[in-house]
Phi, psi and omega in degrees: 000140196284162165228148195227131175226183184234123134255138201242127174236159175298136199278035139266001177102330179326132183263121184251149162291120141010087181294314160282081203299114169302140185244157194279111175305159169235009151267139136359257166001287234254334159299287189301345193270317155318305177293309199299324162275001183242340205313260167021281184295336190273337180320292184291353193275353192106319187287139153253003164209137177242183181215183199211136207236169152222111168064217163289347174260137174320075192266341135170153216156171357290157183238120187266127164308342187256093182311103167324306157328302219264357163308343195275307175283183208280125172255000000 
């Protein structure tokens, strides 16, 4: 069975520890689905961008953590 993972990295490519430990999916899905409730904290945790594996292969990234939409609003 493929296992999914995430590496969260710096927007030099630099490999960051996590704020949020991720645990290994055995889905796609259930991986993106994990980032979508976390994206926000690994963000402020230090990563800006990730990339997402099956086993050992790349399947695509880098994807940047920092949502483009919320720049407009007031902080």
């Amino acid at each position: 069975m493929a296992a999914w993972t995430w590496r969260f990295e710096k927007a030099d490519g630099a490999e960051v520890q996590p704020s949020v430990q991720p645990e290994e999916f055995t889905t796609q899905g259930d991986a993106e689905s994990w980032l979508g409730e976390n994206w926000k904290e690994l963000a402020e945790g230090g990563a800006d961008q990730v990339r997402i594996f099956e086993d050992a292969s790349e399947v695509y990234g880098p994807m940047s953590l920092h949502a483009e939409a919320s720049q407009g609003e007031a902080s």
